[in-house]
C-alpha positions, 0 to 999 in steps of 0.5 A: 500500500502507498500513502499519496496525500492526507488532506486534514481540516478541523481535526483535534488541534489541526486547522487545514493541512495537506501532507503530500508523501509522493512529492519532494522532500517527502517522497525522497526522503528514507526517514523523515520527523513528525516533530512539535511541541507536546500537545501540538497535535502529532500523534493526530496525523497517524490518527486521520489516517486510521480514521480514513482507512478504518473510521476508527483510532488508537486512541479511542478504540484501546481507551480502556475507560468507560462511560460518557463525557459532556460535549460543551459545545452543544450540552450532550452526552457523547462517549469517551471512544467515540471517534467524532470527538476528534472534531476541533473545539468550536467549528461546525465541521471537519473531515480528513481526506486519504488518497492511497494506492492499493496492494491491488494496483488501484487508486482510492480516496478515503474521506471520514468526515463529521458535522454539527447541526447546520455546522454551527459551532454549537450545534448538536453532533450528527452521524459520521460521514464515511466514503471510499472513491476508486478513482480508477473505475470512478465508483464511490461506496457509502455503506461501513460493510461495502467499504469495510470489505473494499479496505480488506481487499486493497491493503489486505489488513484490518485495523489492529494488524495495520496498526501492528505493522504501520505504528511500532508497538515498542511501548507495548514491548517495553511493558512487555520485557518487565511483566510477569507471565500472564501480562506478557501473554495478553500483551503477546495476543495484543501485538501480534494477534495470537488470540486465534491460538486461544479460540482453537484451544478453547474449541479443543476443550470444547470438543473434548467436552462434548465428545466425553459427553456423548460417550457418557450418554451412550454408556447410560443408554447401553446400561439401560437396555434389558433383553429377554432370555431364551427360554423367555422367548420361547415361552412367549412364542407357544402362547402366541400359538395357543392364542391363534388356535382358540380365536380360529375356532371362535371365529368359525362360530361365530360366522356360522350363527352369523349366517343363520341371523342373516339368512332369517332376516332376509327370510323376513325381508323377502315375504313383507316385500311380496305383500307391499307389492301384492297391495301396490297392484291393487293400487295401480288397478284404481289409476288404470280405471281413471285412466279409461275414464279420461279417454272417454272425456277425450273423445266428447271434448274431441266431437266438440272441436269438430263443430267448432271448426265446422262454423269457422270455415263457414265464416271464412267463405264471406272474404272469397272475393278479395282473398287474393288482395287480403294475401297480398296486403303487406306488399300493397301497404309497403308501396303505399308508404314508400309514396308517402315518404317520396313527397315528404322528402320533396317538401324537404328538397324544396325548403333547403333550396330556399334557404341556400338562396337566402343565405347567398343574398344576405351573408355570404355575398357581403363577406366576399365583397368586404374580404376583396377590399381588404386584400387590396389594402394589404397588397399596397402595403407590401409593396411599399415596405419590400422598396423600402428594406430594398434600399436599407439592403443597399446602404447596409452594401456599401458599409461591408460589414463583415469586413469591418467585423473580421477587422475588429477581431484581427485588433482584438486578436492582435492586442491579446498576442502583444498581452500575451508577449508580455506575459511571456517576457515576464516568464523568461524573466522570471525563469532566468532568475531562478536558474540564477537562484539555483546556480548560486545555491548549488555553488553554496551547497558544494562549498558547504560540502568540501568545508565538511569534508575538510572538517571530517578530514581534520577530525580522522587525526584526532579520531585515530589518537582517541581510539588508540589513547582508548585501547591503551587505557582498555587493555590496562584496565583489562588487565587490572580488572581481570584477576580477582581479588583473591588472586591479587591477594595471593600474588601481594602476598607471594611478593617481595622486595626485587620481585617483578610485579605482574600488574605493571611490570617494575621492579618492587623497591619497597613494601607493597601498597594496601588493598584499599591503595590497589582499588584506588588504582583500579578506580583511577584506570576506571576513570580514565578508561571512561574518559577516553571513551567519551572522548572517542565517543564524542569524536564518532558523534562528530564524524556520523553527524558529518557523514549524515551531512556529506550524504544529504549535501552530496544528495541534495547536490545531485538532485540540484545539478540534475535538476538544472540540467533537465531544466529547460524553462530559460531556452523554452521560455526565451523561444517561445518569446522570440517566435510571438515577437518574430509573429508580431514584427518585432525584432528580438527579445532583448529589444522589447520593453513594457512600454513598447508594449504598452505603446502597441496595445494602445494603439491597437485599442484605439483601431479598434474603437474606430472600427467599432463605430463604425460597426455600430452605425452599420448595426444600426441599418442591419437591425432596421432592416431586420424589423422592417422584414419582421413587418413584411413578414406579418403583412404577407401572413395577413395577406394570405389569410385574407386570401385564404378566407376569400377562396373559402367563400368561394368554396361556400358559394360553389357548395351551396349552387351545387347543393341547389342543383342535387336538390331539383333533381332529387324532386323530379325523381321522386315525384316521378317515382311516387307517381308511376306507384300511385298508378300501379297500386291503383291498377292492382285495386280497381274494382275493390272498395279500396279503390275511393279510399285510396283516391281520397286520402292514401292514409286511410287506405293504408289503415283500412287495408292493414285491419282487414288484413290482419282480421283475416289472417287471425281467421285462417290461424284459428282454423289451422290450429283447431285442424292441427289439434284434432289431428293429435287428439286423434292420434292420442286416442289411438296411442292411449287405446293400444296402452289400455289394452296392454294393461288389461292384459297384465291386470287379468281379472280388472273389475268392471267397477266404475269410478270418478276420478280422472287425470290431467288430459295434458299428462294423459299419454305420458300417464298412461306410458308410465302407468304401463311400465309400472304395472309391467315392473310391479308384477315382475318384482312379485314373481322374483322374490316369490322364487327368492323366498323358496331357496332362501327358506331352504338354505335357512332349514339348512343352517338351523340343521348345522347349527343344531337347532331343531325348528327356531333360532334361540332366543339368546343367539345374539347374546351368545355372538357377543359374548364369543366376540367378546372372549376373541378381543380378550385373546387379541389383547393378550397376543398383542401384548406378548408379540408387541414385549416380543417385538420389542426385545428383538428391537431393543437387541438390534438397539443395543448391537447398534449402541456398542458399535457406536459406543467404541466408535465415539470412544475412538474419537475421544481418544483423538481429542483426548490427546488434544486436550491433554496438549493444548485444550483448557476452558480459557485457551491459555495452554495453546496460546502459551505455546504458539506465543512462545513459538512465535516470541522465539522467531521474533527474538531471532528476527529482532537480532538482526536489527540488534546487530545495527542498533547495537554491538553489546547486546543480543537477546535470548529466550527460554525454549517454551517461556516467555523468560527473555534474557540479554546476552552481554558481550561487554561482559564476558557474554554472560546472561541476564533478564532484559528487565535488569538494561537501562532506559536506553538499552531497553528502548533499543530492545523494544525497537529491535522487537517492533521492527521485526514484528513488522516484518510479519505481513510484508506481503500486505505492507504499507510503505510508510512506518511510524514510531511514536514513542521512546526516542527520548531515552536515547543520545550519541551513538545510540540515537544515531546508529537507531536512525541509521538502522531505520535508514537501512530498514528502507533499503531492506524492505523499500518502507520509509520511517516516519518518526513522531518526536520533540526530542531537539537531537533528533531534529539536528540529525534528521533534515526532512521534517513535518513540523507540527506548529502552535503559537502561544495559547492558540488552539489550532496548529499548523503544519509545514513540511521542510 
């Protein structure tokens, strides 16, 4: 991942700032200072970066405090981790704005942003606002889960790995090198993210928990099944037996006494069945007699009929002259009205004439008249106008507008070139003094440069003195210190006058000094020694903070020299000038002067007012023009309206002469064809009655005609109908003889007995039909049960035989069925029983092999987990956590040490294979071991810085190309603080990752010239930041 530019506003103590890390001196530099005073507001910066990746930050999501805090500006509650208190103190609102690149190659815009009400300063506080843009494919996400997965897939961690690997948790180490056992275990799972180990632990556990309860539950179901024995089942089985052998013959009796129950039964069933229907007969017998009653009736009504039509027909021979008139009536009275309506459409025809005439004279004719008039009014006019714009068109001509307007916008062109020339001129300017400018500071930086390399030169002397200076008193002191004080004692006291002394090699000439004269010496060389050392020391400092200067002179020379030899803005500047002046006719740069200048633009301004007048009064023909077109335009439009009225008219007029036209011939063609009828109909009624009625009033001809058609066709219906209805009667008598004659031969025997009753003559066929069928089936059901009485009567005689009764079935044979069913629902009951405990056994059986089959298979699984348990598994994961963080700490160890060898010669650290026991290896003292919570501040820094640096190792593959140190660098100085800021310049040409470092130490400002400076003046509440 790479940082491109944080834009900040209105952040904690930061107004407005814009950090750009892809532009010089950033982007060139390997280690880089956030520096300022306490509370300026630098841990802010590595704050708005976490809230634009993640909407959250260190500082609010480790607080460890809980509750609510009053937001003064707008008398609320707000929490103490919420994150929208990072809003500045008395604005409306503030946002922080992170443009990156992603490990996936696409560029983003993260904008975390909050508001008070209305962005009054006092307002409430609202909702963050959180956004992530891919300015690659211009897609903008706006919901916390969409971008939560997005940050996931572009820098590929989450919030405490980023932290973890972009902000070093040395301070998390130093606490870590003085805690005991199980604070180093919760602060390992912090800072290297072992809680996983934890959770699994804690799920082996878990696991092994439940498999041991499954097998404890199988164990419980396999003790609690009881089986059968043998002989238990076998007894069982011949119960059974017995049980089926009496319910069999049970059940035999039982169905024959059944049969004998049911075979009286329909004994008794078919001989009241013969009697209903013996007394059914007799019924019908009656109805048969009603029957032959109604067809006499028949007959009489039928004679009657005959009369009735005998005087119809005698009526009907009164209309014997005029039948052949009365027939064709319909078509006569049709004609007769078609003649009615022919002279009533002529009276139409006739009046539409007159009122087309009267409306030529009074309306149309007078428009006509008044739209000619006004036609020529409007041709006047026209003509007037079109002369008039025809001489406007010729002075506009003469003036050559378009000339005169291409004139004025070559002046205006040209003023703006000689505008142009002078911006030009002031650029080339303006370049050759910053080339000046960047030539004198380049000869600067190399005077600077050989004056240090001159003073490193004079130094190496000195340098090479203090470090022999410093071997002679090491290697004296060495000597002393060796030997214990034992053995110094032993040799004193071996010692004699003339003897050599082992320590300095001369001559005893008197008595040996005391132990306490030897530990004055010892102290005195001890003094010395260091001396020495922070004399060498010193000179070191000098020589490193000259060589951190050569590096930057000698880079910034480069990088001054390159630049200026890219540079190409004088000859670009200086050409583009000499091209406009060669385009504007002046003869070379040099020459030209702001008030040359200034001369032609005032000259050029003054052409071009002229030009302008003149346009003006030519604009002025040009718009008179324009409207007397306009007015020419409406009059040609009224014009032609008139026109179009006039031709209407004439339409109107044609309309209504052609109207008149279609009028007069439709009146002699339907007086002609009224008459030619008149004359048929007449010709067709001669010698009628109709005839003076049709002469006098065709009206009363029609009417006349249609009621003594209609009178006469009601006869001729009346005498059809009552010849169709003695047809049919005739056929039913017929019909209803046949029927009485088939039921006197089924009813043998009819009595002759006469009665009253008789049947609807409507129903009378199919009564009669009905009565046939029912008679027929009656006495066919009579004959079947007669034969089904016999075999049923025999087939009882024989069951009563069986069942060893002698004449009658016993009273209580329905008690004894009972009773028998009763005792085979007693022995079910039993069966059921004995087969369902047999059913059972052989289930449980199978229950139980299936019980121990899985019993030793679960017991195979625990064993499994059991082993995992045992290694890793506990209730709070501690165990596995334990040993994946030794693990874990001892690659870290291992990694730290290769920083270690930079930031120091003295020390490497050693770990306890499977403790968290971390011990310093001193080469100073003889590479003895001791805990790395007995080293100074400074050592334990270093320590904590070596172990951070390798922890950001981890997850290099999702890195971030910036890291940041917050912290420690206070307990340092000298050599220290300088081989500490050498290694991080190594950590970029190892890894590529530049270090930014968060600190007031004043040291650290000398020895590191890229510095983002957090600044706040006096008893402001907002600082600025500047970047040098």
């Amino acid at each position: 991942m790479k940082l491109i530019r944080l834009t900040i506003h209105n952040m904690a103590s930061i107004g407005d700032a814009i950090i750009d890390f892809s532009a010089k001196p950033l982007a060139d530099s390997e280690v880089f200072l956030i520096s300022g005073k306490t509370g300026a507001g630098k841990s802010t910066i590595l704050d708005c970066i976490c809230l634009a990746l993640f909407a959250s930050a260190p500082r609010f999501r480790n607080t460890r405090i809980n509750g609510a805090a009053s937001d003064n500006s707008a008398n609320e509650q707000i929490n103490v981790n919420d994150p929208r208190q990072i809003l500045r103190r008395n604005t409306g609102e503030g946002f922080t704005l992170l443009e990156f690149r992603g490990n996936n190659d696409v560029n983003y815009i993260a904008r975390w942003s909050v508001q008070r009400a209305r962005k009054k300063i006092n307002g409430k506080l609202q909702k963050k606002n959180w956004t992530l843009e891919n300015t690659d494919k211009k897609i903008t996400l706006t919901k916390d889960a969409e971008i939560q997965q997005e940050i996931a897939a572009a820098i590929g961690l989450d919030f405490n790995q980023f932290c973890r690997t972009v902000m070093l948790a040395q301070g998390e180490f130093t606490r870590f090198l003085n805690s005991n056992d199980s604070d180093k275990s919760e602060i390992l799972s912090k800072i290297t993210g072992t809680d996983i180990y934890s959770r699994i632990g804690i799920r082996i556990f878990e696991r092994f928990k439940a498999e041991e309860s499954t097998l404890n539950t199988l164990k419980i179901k396999t003790d609690g099944i009881t089986l059968l024995s043998d002989e238990e089942i076998n007894e069982k089985n011949l119960e059974l037996s017995a049980i089926s052998d009496t319910n069999n013959t049970l059940q035999k009796r039982i169905r024959l006494e059944s049969e004998l129950l049911d075979c009286r039964k329909q004994k008794y069933t078919t001989e009241r069945e013969i009697s209903l229907l013996t007394v059914k007969i007799h019924k019908l017998e009656t109805e048969v007699k009603s029957l032959i009653v109604t067809r006499d009736m028949i007959a009489a009504e039928n004679t009657a009929v005959e009369g009735e039509l005998t005087a119809l027909e005698a009526e009907l021979e009164k209309y014997d002259n005029a039948t052949a008139l009365l027939e064709d009536a319909p078509r006569l009275i049709g004609n007769a009205e078609s003649i009615l309506k022919l002279r009533k459409e002529t009276e139409t025809e006739k009046n539409s004439i007159i009122l087309g005439n009267k409306k030529l004279e009074e309306t149309i004719f007078p428009l006509k008249k008044a739209a000619l008039q006004e036609i020529t009014v409007l041709s006047d006019r026209i003509g007037n106008t079109d002369d008039a714009i025809k001489k406007l068109t010729s002075d506009l001509l003469s003036m050559d507008l378009a000339g005169l307007r291409k004139q004025k916008e070559q002046l205006i062109s040209r003023r703006i070139e000689f505008q142009n020339l002078a911006i030009m001129i002031q650029n080339y300017r303006e370049c050759v003094k910053k080339h000046e400018i960047s030539k004198k500071e380049l000869q600067d930086k190399k005077d600077d440069l050989n004056t240090t390399v001159e003073n490193k030169e004079r130094i190496k002397v000195p340098l090479e003195i203090a470090e022999k200076k410093l071997a002679l008193y090491s290697e004296a002191y060495d000597k002393l210190f060796a030997s214990s004080e034992k053995i110094l004692c032993s040799i004193r006291g071996a010692l004699n006058e003339g003897d050599t002394c082992p320590v300095c090699r001369q001559i005893i000439t008197k008595a040996l000094p005391s132990e306490d004269d030897i530990k004055s010496i010892i102290a005195e060389h001890k003094e010395n020694l260091d001396k020495a050392a922070a004399e060498r020391n010193s000179i070191r400092d000098e020589i490193a903070g000259l060589d951190a200067k050569i590096k930057s002179l000698a880079d910034y020379i480069n990088t001054l020299e390159n630049k200026l030899k890219k540079d190409s803005s004088v000859t670009d500047s200086r050409q583009k000038a000499d091209s406009k002046c060669k385009e504007l006719g002046i003869d070379g740069t040099e020459k030209v002067t702001d008030a040359l200048i200034e001369r032609k633009v005032s000259d050029t301004i003054a052409m071009i007012d002229r030009t302008d007048k003149t346009l003006r009064a030519g604009e002025k023909v040009e718009n008179e023009i324009h409207s007397r077109n306009k007015s020419l335009k409406s009059l040609w439009e009224e014009y032609q309206k008139k026109k179009d009225s006039l031709n209407k008219i004439e339409i109107d007029i044609q309309n209504i002469k052609t109207q008149e036209t279609v009028s007069r011939n439709r009146i002699n063609k339907n007086c002609k064809t009224a008459d030619d009828m008149a004359t048929q109909i007449i010709a067709e009624i001669e010698g009628s009655r109709y005839v003076d009625f049709f002469k006098q009033d065709i009206s009363v001809f029609i009417e006349r005609l249609k009621y003594d058609h209609g009178s006469y066709s009601e006869l001729l219906k009346r005498i059809v109908n009552l010849r169709n209805t003695m047809c049919i009667r005739k056929n039913d008598l017929e019909n209803l003889d046949r029927i009485i004659t088939s039921i006197k031969i089924k009813l043998q025997g009819l009595s002759e007995d006469s009665i009253s009753v008789t049947v609807k003559q409507g129903d009378i066929h199919k009564y009669a039909t009905d009565l046939l069928m029912t008679i027929s089936s009656t006495t066919q059901q009579i004959d079947d049960a007669k034969a089904r009485l016999v075999a049923i009567t025999a087939e009882y005689a024989r069951l009563l035989s069986a069942a060893g009764y002698d004449d009658a079935i016993p009273d209580d044979i329905e008690a004894n069925i009972l009773k028998l069913e009763q005792q085979i629902r007693d022995n079910d009951i039993k069966y059921g029983a004995v087969n369902s405990l047999l059913k059972s056994n052989s289930e449980q059986s199978k229950k139980l092999d299936s019980l121990i089959k899985e019993y030793e298979e679960q017991n195979k699984v625990l064993e499994k987990w059991k082993i995992l348990y045992e290694i890793f598994g506990d209730s709070e994961g501690k165990k596995f956590r334990k040993i994946a963080q030794s693990y874990i700490l001892a690659e870290l160890i291992d990694a730290a040490n290769h920083y270690m060898k930079n930031l120091s010669d003295r020390y490497r650290l050693r770990i306890e294979p499977g403790t968290f026991v971390i011990l310093v290896e001193d080469s100073w003292q003889g590479y003895t071991l001791r805990s790395a919570s007995t080293i100074s501040g400074g050592e334990s820094f270093l320590v904590s810085l070596s172990l951070a640096l390798a922890l950001s190792d981890i997850g290099s593959d999702f890195s971030v190309d910036i890291l940041f140190i917050d912290e420690g660098f206070g307990s340092l100085s000298g050599d220290a603080l300088q081989m500490a800021v050498s290694t991080l310049r190594l950590l970029h040409s190892r890894s590529g990752r530049k270090v930014g470092i968060i600190s007031h130490v004043d040291e650290l400002r000398e020895r590191i010239p890229t510095q983002i400076n957090v600044i706040r003046e006096g008893e402001s509440t907002q600082s600025m930041i500047t970047i040098s």
